[in-house]
PAZAPA-4460 file (N, C-alpha, C; in steps of 0.05 Angstrom, whole numbers, plus 32768, in hexadecimal, padded with zeros to 4 digits):
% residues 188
    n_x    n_y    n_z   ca_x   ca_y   ca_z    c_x    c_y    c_z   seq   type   mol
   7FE9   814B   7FCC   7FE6   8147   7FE9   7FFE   8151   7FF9     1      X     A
   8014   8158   7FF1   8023   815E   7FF6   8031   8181   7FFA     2      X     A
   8020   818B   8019   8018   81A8   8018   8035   81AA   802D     3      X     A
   8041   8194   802C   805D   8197   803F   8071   8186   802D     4      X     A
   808A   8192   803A   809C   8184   8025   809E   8165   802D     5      X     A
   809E   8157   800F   809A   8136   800B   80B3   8126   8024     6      X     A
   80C4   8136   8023   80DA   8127   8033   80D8   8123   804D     7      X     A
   80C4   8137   8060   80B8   812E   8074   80B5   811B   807D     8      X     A
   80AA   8108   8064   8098   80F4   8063   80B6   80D4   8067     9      X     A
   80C8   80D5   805E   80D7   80C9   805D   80EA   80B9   8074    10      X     A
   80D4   80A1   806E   80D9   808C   8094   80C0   8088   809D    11      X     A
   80AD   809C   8095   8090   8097   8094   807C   809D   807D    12      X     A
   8082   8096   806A   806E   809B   8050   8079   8091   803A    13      X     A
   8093   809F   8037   809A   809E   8015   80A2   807C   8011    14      X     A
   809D   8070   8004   80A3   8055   7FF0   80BF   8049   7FF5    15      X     A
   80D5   8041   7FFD   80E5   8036   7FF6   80EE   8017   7FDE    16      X     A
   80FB   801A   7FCD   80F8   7FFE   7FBB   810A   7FF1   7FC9    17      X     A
   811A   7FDF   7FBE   811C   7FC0   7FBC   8136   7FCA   7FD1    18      X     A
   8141   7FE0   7FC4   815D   7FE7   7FD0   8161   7FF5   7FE5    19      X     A
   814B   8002   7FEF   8152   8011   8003   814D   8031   7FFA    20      X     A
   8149   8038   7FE0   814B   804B   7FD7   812E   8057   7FD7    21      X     A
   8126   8075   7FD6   8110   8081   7FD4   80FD   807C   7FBD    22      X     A
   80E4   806F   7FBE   80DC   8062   7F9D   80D4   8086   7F95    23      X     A
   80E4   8088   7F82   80D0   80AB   7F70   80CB   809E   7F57    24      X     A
   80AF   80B4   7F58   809A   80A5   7F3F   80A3   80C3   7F2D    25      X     A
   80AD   80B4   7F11   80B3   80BF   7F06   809A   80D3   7EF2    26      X     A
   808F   80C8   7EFB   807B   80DA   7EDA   806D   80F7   7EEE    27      X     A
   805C   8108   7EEB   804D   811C   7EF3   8067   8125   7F05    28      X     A
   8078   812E   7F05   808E   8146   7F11   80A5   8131   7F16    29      X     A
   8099   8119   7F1E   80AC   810C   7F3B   80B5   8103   7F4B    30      X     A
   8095   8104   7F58   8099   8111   7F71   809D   80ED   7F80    31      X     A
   808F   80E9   7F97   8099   80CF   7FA2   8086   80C2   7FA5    32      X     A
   807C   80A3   7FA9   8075   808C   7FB0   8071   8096   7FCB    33      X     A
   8057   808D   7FD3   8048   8096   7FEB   803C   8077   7FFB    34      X     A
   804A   806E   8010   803C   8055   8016   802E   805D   802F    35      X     A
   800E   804E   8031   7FFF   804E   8041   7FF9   8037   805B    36      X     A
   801C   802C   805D   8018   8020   8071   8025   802D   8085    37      X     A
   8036   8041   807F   8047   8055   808C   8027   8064   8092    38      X     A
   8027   8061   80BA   8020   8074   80C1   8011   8094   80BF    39      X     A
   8032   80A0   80BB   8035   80C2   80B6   801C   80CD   808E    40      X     A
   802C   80B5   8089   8019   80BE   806F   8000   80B8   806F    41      X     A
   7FF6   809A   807B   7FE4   8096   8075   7FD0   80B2   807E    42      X     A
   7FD5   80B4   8098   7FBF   80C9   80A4   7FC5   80EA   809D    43      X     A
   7FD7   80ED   8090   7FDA   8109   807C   7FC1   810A   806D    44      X     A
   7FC4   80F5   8061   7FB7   80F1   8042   7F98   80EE   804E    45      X     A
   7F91   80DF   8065   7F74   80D8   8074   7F6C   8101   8078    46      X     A
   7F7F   8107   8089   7F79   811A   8096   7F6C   8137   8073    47      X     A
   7F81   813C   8064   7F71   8147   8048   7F5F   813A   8043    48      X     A
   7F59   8129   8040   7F4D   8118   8034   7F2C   8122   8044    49      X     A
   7F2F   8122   8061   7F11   8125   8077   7F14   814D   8070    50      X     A
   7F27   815A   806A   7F24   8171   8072   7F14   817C   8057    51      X     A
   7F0A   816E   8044   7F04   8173   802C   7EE3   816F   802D    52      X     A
   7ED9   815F   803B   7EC1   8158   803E   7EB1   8182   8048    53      X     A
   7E9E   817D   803A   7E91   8193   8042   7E9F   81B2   802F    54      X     A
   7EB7   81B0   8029   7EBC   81C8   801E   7EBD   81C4   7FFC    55      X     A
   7EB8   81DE   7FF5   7EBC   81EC   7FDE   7EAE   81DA   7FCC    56      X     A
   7E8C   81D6   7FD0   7E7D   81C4   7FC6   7E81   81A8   7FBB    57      X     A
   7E97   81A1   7FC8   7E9B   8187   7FBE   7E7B   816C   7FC6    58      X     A
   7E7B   8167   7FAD   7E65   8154   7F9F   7E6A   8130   7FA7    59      X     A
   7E8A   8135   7F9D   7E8F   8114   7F9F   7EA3   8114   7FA6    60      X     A
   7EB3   80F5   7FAB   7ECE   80FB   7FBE   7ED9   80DF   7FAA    61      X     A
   7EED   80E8   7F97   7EFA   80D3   7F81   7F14   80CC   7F88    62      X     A
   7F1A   80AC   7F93   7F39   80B2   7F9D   7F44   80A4   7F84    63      X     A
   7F5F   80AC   7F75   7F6A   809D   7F63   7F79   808D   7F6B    64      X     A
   7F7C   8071   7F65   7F8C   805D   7F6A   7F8A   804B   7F83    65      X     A
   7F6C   804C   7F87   7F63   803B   7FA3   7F7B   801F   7F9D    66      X     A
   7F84   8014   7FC0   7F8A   7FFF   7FBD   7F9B   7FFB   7FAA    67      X     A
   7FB2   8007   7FAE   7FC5   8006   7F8C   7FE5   8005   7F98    68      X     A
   7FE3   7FEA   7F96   8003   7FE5   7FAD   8019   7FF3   7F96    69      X     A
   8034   7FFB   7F9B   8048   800E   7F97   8052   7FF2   7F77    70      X     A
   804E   7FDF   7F7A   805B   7FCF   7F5F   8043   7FCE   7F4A    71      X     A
   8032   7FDE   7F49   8025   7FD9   7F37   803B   7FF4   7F1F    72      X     A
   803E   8004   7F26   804B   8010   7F17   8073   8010   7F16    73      X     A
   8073   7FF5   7F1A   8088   7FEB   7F17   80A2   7FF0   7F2E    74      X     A
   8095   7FF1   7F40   80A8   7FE8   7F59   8094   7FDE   7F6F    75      X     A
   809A   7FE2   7F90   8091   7FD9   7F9C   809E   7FE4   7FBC    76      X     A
   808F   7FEB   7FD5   8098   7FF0   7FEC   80A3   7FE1   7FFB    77      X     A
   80BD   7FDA   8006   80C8   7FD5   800F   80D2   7FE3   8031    78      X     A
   80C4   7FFC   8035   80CA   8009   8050   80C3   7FF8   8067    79      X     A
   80CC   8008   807D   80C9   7FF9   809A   80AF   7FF2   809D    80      X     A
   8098   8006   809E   8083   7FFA   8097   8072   7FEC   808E    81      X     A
   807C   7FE3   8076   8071   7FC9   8062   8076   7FAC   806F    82      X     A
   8099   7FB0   8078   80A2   7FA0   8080   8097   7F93   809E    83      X     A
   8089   7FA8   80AE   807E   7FA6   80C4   8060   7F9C   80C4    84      X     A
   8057   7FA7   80B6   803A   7F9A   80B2   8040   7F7D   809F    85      X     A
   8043   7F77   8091   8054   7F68   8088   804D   7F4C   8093    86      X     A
   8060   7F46   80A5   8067   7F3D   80BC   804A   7F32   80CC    87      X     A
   803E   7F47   80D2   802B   7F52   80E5   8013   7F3A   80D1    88      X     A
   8011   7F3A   80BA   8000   7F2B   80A5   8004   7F13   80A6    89      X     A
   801D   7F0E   80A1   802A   7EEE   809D   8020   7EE1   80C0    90      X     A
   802C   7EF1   80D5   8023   7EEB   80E9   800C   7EE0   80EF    91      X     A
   7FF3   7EEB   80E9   7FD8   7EF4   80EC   7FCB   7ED9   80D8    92      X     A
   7FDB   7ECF   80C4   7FD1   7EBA   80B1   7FD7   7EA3   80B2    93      X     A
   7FF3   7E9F   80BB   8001   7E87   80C1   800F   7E82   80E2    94      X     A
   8009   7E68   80DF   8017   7E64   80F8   803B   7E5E   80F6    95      X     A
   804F   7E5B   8113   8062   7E61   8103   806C   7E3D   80F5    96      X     A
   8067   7E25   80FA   806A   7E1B   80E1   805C   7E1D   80C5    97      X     A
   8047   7E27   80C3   8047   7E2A   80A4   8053   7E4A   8094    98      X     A
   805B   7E58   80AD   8075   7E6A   80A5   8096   7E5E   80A0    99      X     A
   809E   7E49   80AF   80A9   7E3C   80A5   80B1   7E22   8093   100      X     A
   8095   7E18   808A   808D   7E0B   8069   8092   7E20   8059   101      X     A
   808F   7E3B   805A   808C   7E4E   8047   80AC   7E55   8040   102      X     A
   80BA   7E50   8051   80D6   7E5C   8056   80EB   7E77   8061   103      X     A
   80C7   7E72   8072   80D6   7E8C   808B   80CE   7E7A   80A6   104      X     A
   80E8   7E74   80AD   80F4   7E67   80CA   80ED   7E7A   80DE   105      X     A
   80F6   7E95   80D9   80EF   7EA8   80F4   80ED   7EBE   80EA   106      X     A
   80D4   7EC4   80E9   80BD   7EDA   80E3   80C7   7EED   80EF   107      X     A
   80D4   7EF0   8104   80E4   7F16   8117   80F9   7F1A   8103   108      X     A
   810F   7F0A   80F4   8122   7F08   80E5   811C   7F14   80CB   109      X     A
   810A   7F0A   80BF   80FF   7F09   80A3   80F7   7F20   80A4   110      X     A
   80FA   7F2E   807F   80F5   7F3F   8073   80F3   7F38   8059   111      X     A
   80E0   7F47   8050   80D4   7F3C   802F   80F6   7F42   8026   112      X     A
   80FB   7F5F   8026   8112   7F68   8013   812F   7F5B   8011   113      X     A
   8138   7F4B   8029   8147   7F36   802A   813D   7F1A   801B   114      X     A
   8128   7F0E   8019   811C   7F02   8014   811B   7F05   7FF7   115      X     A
   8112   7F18   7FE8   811A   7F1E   7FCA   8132   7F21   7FBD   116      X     A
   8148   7F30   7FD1   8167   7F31   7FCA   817A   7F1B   7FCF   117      X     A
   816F   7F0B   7FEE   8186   7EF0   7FEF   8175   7ED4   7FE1   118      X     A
   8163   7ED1   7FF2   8153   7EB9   7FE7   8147   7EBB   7FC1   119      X     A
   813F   7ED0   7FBF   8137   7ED7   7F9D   8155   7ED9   7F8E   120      X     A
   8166   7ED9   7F95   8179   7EE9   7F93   8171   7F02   7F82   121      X     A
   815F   7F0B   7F88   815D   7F2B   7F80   8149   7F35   7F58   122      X     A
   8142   7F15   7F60   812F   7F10   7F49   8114   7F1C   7F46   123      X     A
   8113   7F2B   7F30   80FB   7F3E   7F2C   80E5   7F2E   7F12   124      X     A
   80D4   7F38   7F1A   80BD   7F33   7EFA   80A5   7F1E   7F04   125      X     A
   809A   7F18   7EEF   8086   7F0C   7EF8   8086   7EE9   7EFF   126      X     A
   8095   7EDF   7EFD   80A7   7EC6   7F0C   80A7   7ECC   7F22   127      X     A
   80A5   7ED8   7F35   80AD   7EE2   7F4F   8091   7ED0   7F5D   128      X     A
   8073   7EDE   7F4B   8058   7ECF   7F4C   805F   7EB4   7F58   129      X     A
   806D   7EA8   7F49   806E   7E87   7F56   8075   7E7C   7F72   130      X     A
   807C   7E92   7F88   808B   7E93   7F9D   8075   7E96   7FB1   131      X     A
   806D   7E85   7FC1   8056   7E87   7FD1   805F   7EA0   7FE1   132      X     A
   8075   7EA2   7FEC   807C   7EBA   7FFE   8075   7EDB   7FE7   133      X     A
   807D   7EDC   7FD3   8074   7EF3   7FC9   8059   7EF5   7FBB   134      X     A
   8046   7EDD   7FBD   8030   7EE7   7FBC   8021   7EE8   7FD0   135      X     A
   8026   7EE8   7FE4   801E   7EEA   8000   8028   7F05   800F   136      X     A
   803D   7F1E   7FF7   8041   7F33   7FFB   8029   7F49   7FE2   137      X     A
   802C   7F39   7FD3   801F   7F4F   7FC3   8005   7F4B   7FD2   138      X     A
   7FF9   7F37   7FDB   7FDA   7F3A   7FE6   7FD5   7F45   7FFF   139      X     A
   7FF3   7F4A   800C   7FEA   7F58   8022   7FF1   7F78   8018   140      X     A
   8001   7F7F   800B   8000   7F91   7FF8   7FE2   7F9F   7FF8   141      X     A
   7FD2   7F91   7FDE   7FBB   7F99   7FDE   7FAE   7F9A   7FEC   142      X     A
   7FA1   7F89   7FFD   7F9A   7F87   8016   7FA0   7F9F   802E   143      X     A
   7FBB   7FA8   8031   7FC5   7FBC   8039   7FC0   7FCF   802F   144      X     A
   7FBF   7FDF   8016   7FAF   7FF2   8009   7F94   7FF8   800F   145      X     A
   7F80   7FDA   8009   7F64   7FE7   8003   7F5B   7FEB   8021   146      X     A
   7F67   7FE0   8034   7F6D   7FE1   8051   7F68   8002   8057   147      X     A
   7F81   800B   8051   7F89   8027   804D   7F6B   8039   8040   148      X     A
   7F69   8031   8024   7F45   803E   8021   7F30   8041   8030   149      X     A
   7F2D   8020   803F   7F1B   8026   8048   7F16   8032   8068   150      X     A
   7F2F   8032   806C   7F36   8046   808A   7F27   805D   807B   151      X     A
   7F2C   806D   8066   7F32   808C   8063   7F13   8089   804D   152      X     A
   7F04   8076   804D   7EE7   807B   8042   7ED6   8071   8058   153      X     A
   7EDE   8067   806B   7ECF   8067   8084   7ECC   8082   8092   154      X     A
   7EE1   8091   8091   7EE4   80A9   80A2   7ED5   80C4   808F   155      X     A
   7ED6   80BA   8072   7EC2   80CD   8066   7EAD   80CD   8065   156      X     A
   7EA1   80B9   806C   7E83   80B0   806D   7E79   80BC   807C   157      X     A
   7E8C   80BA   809E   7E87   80C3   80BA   7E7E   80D9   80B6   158      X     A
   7E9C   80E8   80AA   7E92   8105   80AC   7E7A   810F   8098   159      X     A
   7E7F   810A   8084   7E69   8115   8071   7E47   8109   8081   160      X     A
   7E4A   80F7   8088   7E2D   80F2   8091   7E2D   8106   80B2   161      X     A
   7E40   8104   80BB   7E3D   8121   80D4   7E3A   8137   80C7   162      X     A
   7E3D   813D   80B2   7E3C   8159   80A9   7E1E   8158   8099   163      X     A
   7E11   8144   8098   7DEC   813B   808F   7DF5   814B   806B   164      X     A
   7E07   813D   8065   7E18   8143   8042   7E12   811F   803B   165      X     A
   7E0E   811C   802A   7E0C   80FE   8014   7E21   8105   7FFE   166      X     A
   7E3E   80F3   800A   7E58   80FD   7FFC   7E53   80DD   7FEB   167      X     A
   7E55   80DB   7FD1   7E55   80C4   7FC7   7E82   80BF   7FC4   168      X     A
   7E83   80B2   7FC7   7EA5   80A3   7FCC   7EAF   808A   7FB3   169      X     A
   7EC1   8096   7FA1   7EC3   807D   7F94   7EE4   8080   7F8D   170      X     A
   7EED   806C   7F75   7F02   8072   7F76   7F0C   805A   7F5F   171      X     A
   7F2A   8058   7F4E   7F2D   8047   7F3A   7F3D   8039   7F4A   172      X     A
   7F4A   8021   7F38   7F60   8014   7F3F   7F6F   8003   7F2A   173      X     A
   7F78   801B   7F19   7F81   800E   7F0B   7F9F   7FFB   7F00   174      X     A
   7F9C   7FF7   7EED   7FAC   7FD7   7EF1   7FCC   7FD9   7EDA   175      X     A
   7FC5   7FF2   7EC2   7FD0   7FF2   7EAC   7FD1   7FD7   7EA0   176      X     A
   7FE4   7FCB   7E91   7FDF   7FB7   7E8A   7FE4   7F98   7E9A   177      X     A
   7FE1   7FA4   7EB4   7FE5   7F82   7EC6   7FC8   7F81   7ED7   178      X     A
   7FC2   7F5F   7ECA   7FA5   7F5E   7ED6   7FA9   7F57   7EF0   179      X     A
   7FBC   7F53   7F00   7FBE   7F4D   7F1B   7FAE   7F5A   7F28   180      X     A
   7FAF   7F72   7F2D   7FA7   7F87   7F37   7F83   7F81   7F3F   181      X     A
   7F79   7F7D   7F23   7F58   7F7A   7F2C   7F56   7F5C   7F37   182      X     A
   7F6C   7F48   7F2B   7F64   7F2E   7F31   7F5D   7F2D   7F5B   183      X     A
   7F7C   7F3A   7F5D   7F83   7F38   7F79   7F71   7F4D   7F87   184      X     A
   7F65   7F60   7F7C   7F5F   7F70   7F8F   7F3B   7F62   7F94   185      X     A
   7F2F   7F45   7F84   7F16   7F3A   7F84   7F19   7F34   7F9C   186      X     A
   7F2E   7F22   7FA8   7F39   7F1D   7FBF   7F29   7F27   7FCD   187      X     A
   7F2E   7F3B   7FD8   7F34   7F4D   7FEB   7F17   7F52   7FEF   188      X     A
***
């Protein structure tokens, strides 16, 4: 997807982890962690994604990794945007005392990634699970992903049915060996 250089994307697309740092996915070249709550990428990826309908006989439209938040393959997004929608969720779910039963006093203040480094003190693994506040990130996580799908399989439908084409749309989501992934994504 990447017909411009990746760094473009960086403040609006690419992944940040726990630290602040650029998440790069190490296997197939490299290259970087692409989050789809950032804006700039999401609608890169929408925009290929619609410009494909109709050409070069395409039959079916297969996206890999529907709904596949950035820690399934062992980290997780941490950018302005995660952090903003975020927010925007907890908001949208709770009022602000049962944001502060949870142990966020003031929701403008709060950030998951402070939240994992001072309050976690910076505690990783699957213990983390037990923390009502971080499973109330990974589900907006997912939630925020398949979100993201279904923006960009709504808009293929559009077009392919304007274009009088029957684009069939599917896509995996897979989990490797953590069943979270399908548990949480029943949810949704």
């Amino acid at each position: 997807l990447y017909k411009e250089d990746p760094r473009l994307y960086i403040g609006n697309g690419i992944e940040r982890n726990l630290h602040g740092e650029l998440a790069k996915y190490t296997e197939y070249g490299g290259s970087y962690f692409a989050c789809h709550n950032a804006p700039r990428w999401h609608n890169h990826v929408k925009k290929i994604d619609m410009e494909s309908v109709g050409k070069d006989g395409l039959m079916v439209f297969f996206q890999d990794n529907i709904g596949y938040p950035g820690f399934i393959k062992g980290g997780n997004c941490f950018c302005e945007w995660c952090e903003k929608c975020f927010k925007e969720y907890l908001k949208d779910k709770y009022s602000d005392k049962q944001l502060s039963d949870l142990g966020i006093p003031n929701l403008e203040k709060f950030t998951i990634k402070d939240y994992i480094l001072v309050t976690k003190k910076g505690e990783l693994g699957e213990s983390l699970l037990e923390d009502p506040v971080i499973r109330e990130f990974i589900l907006f996580q997912y939630s925020a992903q398949l979100g993201a799908w279904k923006d960009i399989v709504s808009a293929l439908i559009a077009k392919s049915e304007a274009a009088g084409l029957s684009l069939p749309i599917t896509g995996n989501m897979a989990t490797r060996p953590n069943p979270y992934g399908v548990l949480l994504s029943r949810i949704n």
